[in-house]
C-alpha positions as CSV (number, residue, x, y, z in Angstrom):
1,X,-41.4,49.7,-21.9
2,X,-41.7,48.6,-25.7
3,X,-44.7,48.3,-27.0
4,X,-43.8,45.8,-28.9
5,X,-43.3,43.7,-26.0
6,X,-46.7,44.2,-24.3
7,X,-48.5,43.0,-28.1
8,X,-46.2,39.9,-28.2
9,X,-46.8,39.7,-23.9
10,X,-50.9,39.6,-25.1
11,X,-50.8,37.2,-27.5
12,X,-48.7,34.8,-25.5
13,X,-51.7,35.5,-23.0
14,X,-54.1,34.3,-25.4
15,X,-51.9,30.8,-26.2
16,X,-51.8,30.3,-22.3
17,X,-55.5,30.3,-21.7
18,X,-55.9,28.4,-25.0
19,X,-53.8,25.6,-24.7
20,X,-53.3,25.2,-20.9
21,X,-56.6,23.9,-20.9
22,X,-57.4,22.2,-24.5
23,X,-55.1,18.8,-24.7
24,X,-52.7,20.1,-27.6
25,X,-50.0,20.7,-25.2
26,X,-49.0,24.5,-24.9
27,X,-45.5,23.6,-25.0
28,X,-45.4,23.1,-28.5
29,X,-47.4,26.0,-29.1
30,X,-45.1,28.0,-27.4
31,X,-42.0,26.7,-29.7
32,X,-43.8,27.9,-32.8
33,X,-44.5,30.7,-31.3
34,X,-41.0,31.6,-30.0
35,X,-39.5,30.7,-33.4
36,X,-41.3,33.1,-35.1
37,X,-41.8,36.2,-32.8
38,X,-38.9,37.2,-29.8
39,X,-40.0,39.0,-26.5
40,X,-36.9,41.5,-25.5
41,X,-36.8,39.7,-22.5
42,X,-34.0,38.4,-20.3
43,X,-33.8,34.5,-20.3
44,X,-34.4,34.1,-16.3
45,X,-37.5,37.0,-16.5
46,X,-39.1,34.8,-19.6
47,X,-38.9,31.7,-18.0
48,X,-40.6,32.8,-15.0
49,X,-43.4,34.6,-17.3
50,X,-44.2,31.7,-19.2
51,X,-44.7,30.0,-15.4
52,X,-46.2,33.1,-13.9
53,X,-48.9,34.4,-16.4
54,X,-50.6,30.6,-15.7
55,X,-51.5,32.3,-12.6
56,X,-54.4,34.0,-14.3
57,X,-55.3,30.8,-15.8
58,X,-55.5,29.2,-12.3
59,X,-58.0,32.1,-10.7
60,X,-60.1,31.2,-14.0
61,X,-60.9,27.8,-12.8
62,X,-61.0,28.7,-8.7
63,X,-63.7,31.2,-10.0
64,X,-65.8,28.9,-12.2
65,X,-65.8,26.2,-9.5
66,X,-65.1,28.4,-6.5
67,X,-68.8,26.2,-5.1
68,X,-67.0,23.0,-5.9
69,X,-63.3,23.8,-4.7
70,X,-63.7,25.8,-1.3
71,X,-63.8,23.4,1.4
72,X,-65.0,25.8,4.0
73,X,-68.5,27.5,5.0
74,X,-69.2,30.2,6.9
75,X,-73.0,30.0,7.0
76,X,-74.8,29.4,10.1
77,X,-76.4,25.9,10.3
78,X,-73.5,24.2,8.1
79,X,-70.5,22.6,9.3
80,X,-67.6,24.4,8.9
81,X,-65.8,21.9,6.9
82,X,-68.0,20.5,3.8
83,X,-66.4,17.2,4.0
84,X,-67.3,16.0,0.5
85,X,-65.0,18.6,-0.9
86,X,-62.3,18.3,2.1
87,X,-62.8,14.8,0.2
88,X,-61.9,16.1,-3.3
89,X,-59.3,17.8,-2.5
90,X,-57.4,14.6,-0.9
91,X,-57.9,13.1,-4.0
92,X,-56.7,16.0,-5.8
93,X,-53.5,15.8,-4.1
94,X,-53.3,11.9,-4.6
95,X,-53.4,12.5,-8.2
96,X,-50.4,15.0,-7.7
97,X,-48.3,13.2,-5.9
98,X,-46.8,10.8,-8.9
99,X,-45.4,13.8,-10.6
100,X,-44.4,16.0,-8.0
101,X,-41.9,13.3,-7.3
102,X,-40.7,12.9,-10.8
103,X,-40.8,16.6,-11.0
104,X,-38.8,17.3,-8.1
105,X,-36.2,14.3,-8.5
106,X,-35.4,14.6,-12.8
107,X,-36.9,18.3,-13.8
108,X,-33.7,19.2,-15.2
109,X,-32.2,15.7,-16.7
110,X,-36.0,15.7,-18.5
111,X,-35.6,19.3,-19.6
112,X,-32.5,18.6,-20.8
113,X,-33.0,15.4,-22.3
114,X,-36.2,16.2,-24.2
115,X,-37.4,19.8,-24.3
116,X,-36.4,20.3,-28.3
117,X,-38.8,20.7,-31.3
118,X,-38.4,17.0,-32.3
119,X,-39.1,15.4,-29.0
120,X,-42.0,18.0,-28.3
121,X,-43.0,16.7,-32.3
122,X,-42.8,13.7,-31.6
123,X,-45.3,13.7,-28.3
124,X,-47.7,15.8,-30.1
125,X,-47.8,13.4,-32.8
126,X,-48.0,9.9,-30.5
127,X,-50.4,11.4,-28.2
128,X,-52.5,12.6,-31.1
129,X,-52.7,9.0,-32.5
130,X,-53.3,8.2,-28.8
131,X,-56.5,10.0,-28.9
132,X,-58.0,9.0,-32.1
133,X,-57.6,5.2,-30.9
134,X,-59.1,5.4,-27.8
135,X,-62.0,7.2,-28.8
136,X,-62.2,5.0,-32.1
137,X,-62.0,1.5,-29.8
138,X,-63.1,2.5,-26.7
139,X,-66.9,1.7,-26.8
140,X,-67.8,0.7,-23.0
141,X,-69.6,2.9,-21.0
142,X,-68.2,5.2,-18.7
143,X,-68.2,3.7,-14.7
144,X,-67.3,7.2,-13.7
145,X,-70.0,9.9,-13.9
146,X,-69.7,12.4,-11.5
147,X,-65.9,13.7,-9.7
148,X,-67.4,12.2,-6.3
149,X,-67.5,8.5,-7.9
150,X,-63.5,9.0,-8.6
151,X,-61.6,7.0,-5.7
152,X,-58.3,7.2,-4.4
153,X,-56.8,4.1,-6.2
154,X,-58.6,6.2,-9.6
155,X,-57.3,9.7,-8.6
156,X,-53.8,7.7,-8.1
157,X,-53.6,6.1,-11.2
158,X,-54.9,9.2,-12.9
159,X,-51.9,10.7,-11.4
160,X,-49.2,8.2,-13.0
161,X,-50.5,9.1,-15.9
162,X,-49.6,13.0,-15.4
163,X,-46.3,11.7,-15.0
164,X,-46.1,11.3,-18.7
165,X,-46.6,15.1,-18.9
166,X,-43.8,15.9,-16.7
167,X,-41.5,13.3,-18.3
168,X,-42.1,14.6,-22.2
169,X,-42.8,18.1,-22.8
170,X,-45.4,18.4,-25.6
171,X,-47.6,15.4,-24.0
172,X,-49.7,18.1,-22.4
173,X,-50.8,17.9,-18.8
174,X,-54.2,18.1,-19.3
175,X,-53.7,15.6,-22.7
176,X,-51.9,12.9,-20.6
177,X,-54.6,13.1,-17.7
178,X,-57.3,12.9,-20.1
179,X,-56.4,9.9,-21.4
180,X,-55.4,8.4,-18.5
181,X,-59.0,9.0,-17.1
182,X,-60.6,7.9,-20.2
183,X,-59.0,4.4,-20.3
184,X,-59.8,3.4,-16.8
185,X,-63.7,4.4,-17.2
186,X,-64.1,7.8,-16.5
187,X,-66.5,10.1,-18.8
188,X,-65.3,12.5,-21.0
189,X,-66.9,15.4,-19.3
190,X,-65.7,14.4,-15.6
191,X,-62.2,13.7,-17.3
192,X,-61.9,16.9,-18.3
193,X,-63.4,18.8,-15.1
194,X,-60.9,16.7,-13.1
195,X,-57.8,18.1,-15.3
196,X,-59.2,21.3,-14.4
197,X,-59.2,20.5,-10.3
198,X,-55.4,19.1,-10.7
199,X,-54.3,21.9,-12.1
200,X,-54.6,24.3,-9.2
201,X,-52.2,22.9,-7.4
202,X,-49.6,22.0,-9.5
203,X,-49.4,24.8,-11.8
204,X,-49.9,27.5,-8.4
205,X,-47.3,25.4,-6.8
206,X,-45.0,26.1,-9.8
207,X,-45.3,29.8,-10.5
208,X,-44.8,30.7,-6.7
209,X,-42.0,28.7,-7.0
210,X,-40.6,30.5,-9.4
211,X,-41.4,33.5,-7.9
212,X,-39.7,32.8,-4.6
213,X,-36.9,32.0,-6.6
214,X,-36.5,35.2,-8.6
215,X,-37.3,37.2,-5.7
216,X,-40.0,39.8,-6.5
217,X,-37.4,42.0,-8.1
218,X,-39.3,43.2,-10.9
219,X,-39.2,46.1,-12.6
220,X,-42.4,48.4,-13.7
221,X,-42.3,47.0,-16.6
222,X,-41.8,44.2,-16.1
223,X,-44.5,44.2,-13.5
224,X,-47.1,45.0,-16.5
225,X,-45.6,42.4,-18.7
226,X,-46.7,40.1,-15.9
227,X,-49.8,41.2,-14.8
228,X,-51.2,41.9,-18.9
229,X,-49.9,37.8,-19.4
230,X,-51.8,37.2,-16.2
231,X,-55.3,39.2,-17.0
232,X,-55.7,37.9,-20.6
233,X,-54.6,34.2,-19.5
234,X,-57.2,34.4,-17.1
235,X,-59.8,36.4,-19.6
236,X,-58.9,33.4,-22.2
237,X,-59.2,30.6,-19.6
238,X,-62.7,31.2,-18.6
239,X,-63.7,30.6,-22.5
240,X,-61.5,27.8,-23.1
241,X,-63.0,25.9,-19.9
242,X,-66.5,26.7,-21.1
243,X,-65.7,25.7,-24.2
244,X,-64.0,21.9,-23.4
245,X,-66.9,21.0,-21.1
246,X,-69.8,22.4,-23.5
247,X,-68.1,20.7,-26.4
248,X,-67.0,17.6,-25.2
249,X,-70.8,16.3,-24.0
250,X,-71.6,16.1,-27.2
251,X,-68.3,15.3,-28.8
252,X,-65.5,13.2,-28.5
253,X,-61.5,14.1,-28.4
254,X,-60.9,13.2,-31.8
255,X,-60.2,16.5,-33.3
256,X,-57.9,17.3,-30.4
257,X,-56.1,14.2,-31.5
258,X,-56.2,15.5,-35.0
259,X,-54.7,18.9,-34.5
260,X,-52.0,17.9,-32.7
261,X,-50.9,15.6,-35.2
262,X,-50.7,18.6,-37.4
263,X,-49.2,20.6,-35.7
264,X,-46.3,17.8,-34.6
265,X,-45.8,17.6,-38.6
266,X,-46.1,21.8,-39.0
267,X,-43.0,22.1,-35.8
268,X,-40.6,19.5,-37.6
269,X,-40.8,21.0,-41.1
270,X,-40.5,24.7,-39.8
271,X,-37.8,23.9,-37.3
């Protein structure tokens, strides 16, 4: 094992749990930080870390809203099923539908078409001045308060916009469905609590996916690369969630918009 490794393996850790959740799009992120620092890791093992560690960014959000997520009870008196979160979940997978098409059909023409510094730059960038417009013109008042007042049609259309993310890297899933639930009426704070919810399944889908696929043939260390990405993902996460939904009920997205802006101008002059 080289220590080396397990510092770089940490700090990646701390970019997941940062940037999976915050709409700055850990993509680009993980450009900058790839052009600057090198993991001595094989190609196939890296790819499936980047997807794996987000594992430990997942269990961060099924423990803050375990209440809200888990569709079952088990307490005498109640219904087995709580249908108002059966509900939620229906909706969730709605929303995931849209891109698990795209996804599954044009993964790799996208990835090959698009996943470079200057397309990634140039997302960052657009969506930033997305951002700043929206919360600079959009004045009504929210008709969605609450994740129970978000409909199917709502949780569909919130879902063509995650398209976007799987179409250009450097959009930023939780970016493009934070937008997307901002224009058609939904508050800032359910907005981002929803990202959260679609998450779960998309990104869990993913890194067992990718799991399956490289077959559990890890080494040791390779095992404790893993499982050090996946703790201080997870250890990250639960702040970064906190953080969003304490900041943005008395905030707007602005400076969200802002940053990546900057850093869409920092990735094309470095690279």
């Amino acid at each position: 094992m080289n220590f080396t490794d397990l510092i770089l393996t940490f700090i990646v850790g701390i970019i997941e749990g940062i940037t999976e959740w915050l709409p700055v799009s850990s993509t680009g992120h993980m450009i900058l930080f790839n052009e600057f620092f090198t993991l001595g890791f094989s190609e196939s093992f890296y790819d499936l870390f980047l997807v794996v560690i987000q594992l430990g960014a997942i269990l961060a959000v099924v423990m803050i809203y375990w209440s809200k997520l888990f569709p079952f009870s088990f307490k005498k008196g109640e219904s087995f099923i709580k249908k108002d979160i059966f509900g939620l979940w229906i909706k969730i997978l709605v929303s995931c539908v849209p891109a698990a098409i795209i996804g599954i059909l044009f993964e790799d023409v996208f990835d090959r078409l698009f996943y470079n510094a200057t397309s990634v730059s140039i997302a960052l960038i657009v969506f930033g001045v997305f951002f700043i417009l929206i919360e600079t013109l959009n004045r009504k008042i929210p008709k969605i308060n609450s994740i129970s007042e978000i409909t199917l049609n709502t949780a569909l259309l919130i879902g063509v916009f995650q398209v976007l993310a799987a179409v250009f890297p450097g959009v930023s899933r939780s970016g493009a469905t934070i937008i997307g639930a901002l224009l058609i009426g939904v508050s800032r704070t359910v907005a981002a609590e929803y990202t959260f919810y679609l998450a779960v399944p998309v990104m869990a889908g993913a890194s067992l996916l990718k799991l399956v696929k490289f077959g559990f043939d890890f080494s040791l260390a390779e095992f404790i690369y893993l499982a050090v990405g996946m703790v201080t993902a997870f250890v990250i996460s639960i702040i970064a969630i906190k953080f969003l939904i304490g900041y943005v009920k008395k905030h707007d997205f602005k400076v969200f918009g802002i940053y990546r802006i900057i850093l869409g101008i920092l990735v094309l002059i470095l690279l």
